[in-house]
C-alpha positions as a Markdown table, in Angstrom:
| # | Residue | x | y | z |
|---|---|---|---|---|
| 1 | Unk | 14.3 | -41.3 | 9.5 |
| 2 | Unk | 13.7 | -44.6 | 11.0 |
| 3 | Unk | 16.6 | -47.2 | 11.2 |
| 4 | Unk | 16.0 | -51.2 | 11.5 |
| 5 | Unk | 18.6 | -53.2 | 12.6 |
| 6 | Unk | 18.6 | -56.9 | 12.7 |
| 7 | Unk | 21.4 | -59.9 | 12.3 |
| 8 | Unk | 21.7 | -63.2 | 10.7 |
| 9 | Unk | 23.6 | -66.0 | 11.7 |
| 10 | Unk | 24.3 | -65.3 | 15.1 |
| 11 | Unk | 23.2 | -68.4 | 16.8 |
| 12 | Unk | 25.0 | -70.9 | 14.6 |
| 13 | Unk | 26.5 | -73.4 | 16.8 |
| 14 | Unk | 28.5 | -75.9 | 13.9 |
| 15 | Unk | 29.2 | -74.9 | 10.3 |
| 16 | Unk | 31.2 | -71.4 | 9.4 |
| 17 | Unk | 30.7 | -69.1 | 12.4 |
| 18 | Unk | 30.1 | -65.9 | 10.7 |
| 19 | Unk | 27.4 | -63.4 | 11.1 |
| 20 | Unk | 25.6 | -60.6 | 9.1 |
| 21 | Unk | 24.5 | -57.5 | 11.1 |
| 22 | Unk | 22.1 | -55.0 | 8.6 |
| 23 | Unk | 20.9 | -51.7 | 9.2 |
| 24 | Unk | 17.9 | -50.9 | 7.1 |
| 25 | Unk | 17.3 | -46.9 | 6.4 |
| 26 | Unk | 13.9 | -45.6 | 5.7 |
| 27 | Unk | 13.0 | -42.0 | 5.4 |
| 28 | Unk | 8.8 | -42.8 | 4.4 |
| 29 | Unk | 8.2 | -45.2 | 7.4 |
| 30 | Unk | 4.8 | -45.3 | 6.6 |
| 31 | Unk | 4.5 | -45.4 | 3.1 |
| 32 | Unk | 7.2 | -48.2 | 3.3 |
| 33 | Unk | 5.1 | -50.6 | 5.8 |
| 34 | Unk | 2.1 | -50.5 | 3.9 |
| 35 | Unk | 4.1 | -51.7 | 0.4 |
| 36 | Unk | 6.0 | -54.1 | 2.7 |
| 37 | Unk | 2.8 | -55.5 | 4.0 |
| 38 | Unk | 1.1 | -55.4 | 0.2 |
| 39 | Unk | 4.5 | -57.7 | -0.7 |
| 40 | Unk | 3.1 | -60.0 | 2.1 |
| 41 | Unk | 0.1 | -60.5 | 0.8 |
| 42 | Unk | 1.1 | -61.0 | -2.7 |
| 43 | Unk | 3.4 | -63.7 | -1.3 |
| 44 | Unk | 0.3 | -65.2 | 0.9 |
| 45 | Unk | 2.5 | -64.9 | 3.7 |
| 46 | Unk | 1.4 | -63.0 | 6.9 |
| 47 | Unk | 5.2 | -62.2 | 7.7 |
| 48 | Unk | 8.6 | -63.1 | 6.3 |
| 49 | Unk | 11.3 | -64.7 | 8.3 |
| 50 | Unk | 14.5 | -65.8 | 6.6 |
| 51 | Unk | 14.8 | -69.3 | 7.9 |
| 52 | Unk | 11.6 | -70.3 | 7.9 |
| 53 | Unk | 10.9 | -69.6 | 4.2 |
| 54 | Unk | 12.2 | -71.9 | 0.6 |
| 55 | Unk | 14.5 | -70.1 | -1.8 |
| 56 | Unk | 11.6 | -69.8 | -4.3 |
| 57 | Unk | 10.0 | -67.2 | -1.7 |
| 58 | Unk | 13.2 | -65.8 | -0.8 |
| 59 | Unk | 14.0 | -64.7 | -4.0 |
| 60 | Unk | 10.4 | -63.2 | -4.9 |
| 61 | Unk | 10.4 | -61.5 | -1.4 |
| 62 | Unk | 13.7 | -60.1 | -2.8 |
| 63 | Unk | 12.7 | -58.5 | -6.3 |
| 64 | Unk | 10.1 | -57.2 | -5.1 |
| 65 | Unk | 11.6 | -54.9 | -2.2 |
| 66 | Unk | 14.4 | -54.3 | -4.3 |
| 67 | Unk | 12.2 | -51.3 | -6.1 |
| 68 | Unk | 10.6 | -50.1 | -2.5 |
| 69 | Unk | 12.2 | -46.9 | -1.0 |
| 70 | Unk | 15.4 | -47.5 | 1.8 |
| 71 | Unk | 19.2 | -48.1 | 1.5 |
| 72 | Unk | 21.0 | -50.9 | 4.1 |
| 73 | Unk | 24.1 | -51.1 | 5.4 |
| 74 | Unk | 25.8 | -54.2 | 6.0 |
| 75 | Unk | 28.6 | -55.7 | 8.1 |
| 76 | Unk | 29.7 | -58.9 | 8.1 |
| 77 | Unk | 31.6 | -60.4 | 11.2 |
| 78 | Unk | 33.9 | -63.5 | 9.9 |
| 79 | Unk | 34.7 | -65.5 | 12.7 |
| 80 | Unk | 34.7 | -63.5 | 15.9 |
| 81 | Unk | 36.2 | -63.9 | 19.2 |
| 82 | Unk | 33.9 | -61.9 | 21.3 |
| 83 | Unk | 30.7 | -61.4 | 19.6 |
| 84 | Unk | 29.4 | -58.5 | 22.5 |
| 85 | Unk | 32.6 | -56.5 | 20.9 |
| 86 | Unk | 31.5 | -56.9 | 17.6 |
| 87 | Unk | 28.2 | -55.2 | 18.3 |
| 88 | Unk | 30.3 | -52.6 | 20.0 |
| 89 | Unk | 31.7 | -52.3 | 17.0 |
| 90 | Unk | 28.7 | -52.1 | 15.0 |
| 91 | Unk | 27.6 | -48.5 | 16.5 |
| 92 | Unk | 30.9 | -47.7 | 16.0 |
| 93 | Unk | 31.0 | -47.6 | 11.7 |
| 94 | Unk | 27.5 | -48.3 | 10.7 |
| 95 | Unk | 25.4 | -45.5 | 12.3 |
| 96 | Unk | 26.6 | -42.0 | 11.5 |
| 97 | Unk | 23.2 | -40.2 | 11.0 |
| 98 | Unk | 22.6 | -37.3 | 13.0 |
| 99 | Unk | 18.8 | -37.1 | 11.9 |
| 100 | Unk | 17.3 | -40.5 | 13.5 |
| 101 | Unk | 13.9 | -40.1 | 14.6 |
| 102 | Unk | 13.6 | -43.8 | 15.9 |
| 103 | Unk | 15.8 | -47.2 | 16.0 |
| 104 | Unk | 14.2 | -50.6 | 16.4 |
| 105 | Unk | 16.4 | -53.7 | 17.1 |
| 106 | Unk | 15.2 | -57.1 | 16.8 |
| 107 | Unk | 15.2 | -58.9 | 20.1 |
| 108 | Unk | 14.2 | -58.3 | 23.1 |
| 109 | Unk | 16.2 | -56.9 | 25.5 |
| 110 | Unk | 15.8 | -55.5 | 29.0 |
| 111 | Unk | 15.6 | -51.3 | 29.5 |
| 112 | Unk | 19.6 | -51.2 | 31.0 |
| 113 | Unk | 20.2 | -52.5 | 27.8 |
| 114 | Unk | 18.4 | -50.4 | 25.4 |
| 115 | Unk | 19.7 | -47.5 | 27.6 |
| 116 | Unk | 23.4 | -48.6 | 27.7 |
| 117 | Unk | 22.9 | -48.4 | 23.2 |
| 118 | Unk | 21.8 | -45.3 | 23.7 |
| 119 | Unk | 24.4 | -43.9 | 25.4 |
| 120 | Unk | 27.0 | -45.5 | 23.2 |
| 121 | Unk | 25.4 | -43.7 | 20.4 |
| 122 | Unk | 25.5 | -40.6 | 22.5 |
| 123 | Unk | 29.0 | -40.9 | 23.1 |
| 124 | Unk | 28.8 | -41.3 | 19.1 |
| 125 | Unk | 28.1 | -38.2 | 18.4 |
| 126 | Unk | 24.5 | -40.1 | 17.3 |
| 127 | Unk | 20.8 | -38.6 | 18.7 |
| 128 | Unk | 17.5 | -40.7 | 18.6 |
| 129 | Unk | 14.5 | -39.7 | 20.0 |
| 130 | Unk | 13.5 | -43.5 | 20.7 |
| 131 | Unk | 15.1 | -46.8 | 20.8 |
| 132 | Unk | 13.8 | -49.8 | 21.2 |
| 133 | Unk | 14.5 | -53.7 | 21.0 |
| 134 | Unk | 11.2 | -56.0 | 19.5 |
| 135 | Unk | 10.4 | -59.6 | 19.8 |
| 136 | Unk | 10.1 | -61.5 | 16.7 |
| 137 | Unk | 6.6 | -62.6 | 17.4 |
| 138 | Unk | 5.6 | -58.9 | 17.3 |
| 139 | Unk | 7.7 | -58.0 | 14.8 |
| 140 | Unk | 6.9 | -55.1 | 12.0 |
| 141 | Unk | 8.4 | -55.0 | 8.1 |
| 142 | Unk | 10.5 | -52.9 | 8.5 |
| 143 | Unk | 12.4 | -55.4 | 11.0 |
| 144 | Unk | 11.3 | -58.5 | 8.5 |
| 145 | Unk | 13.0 | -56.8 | 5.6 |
| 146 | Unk | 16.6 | -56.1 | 7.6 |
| 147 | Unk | 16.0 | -60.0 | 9.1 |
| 148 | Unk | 15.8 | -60.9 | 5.1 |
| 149 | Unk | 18.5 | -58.6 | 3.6 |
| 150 | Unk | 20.7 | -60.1 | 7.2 |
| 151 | Unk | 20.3 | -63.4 | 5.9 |
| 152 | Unk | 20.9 | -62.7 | 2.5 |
| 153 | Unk | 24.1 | -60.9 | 2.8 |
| 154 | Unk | 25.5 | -63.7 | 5.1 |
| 155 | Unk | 24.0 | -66.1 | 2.6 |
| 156 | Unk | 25.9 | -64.7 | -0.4 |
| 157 | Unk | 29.3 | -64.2 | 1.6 |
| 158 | Unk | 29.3 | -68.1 | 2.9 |
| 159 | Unk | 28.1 | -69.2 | -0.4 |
| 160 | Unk | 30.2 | -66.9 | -3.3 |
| 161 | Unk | 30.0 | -69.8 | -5.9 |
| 162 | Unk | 25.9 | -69.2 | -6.4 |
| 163 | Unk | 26.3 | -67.2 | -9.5 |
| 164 | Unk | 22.1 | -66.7 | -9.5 |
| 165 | Unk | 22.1 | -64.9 | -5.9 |
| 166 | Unk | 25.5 | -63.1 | -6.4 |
| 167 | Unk | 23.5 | -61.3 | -9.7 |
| 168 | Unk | 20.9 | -60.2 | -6.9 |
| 169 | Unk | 22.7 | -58.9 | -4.1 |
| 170 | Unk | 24.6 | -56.7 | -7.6 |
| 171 | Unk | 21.5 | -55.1 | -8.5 |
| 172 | Unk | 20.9 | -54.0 | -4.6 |
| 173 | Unk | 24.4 | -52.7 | -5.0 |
| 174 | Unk | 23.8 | -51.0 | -8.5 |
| 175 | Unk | 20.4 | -49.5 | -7.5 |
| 176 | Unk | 21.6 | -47.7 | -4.5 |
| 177 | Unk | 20.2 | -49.7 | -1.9 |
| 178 | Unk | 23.5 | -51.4 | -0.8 |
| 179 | Unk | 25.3 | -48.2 | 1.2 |
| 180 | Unk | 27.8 | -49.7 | 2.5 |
| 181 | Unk | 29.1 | -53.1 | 2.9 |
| 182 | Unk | 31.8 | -53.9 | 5.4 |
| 183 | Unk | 33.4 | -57.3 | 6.3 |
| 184 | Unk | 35.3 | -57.4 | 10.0 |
């Protein structure tokens, strides 16, 4: 099993000063990044990124994952004091597998970093064989689905009047695909 895990809204500086972290769950990695690619390329896009793409993308992007083959985990962080203890906190309730091949994190980070995860995870009970941060300009779709399912989430908690996307984010719920959904 490979694990994605990227976040949404962490940079805002005005506005509602929430953020979305999503853990994306694949057990078929490779199967799942040649269908993620093939929803690319129906979309004429080399590689999706939340904020730089219109609604009318985000939405296609959106039905068409919905049928591919992983389940996400949520957590959404409204208002937080310390943000570094939030991802703490993260590690804490949303990874509990025991069978994790590999985790990939978007964002770069330097190796005392990636090892000091680690051993929270170890100190978890949690075993990985690798894991590793990635910069968004070599990102991978696995990491370009958790960015859009990141932004989504936090989109649909700020925004609970839009009726349209609220439907949505239900029928990733009522599929399966929305494990678990936690708000901190």
């Amino acid at each position: 099993m490979v694990i994605f895990i990227d976040e949404s809204g962490v940079h805002k500086i005005v506005d509602h000063s929430s953020f979305a972290v999503v853990y994306v769950e694949v057990k078929n990695v490779m199967e799942f990044r040649k269908r993620l690619v093939e929803i690319n390329k129906s979309l004429n896009i080399d590689s999706f990124h939340w904020s730089e793409q219109r609604w009318s993308y985000r939405s296609r992007y959106l039905k068409r994952v919905i049928n591919l083959d992983f389940n996400f985990k949520v957590a959404i962080f409204d208002n937080p004091v310390n943000i570094d203890m939030a991802f703490d906190r993260i590690f804490e309730h949303l990874i509990r597998e025991t069978n994790i091949r590999s985790i990939i994190i978007d964002g770069k980070k330097p190796k005392w970093y990636e090892r000091k995860l680690k051993k929270e995870l170890r100190n978890l009970g949690v075993r990985t064989k690798k894991l590793k941060t990635v910069r968004k300009e070599i990102s991978e779709p696995g990491l370009q689905l958790a960015d859009a399912l990141a932004g989504f989430s936090l989109y649909c908690f700020e925004n609970s009047s839009d009726v349209a996307n609220k439907r949505l984010f239900e029928k990733f719920r009522r599929s399966g695909k929305l494990f678990v959904q936690m708000v901190f």
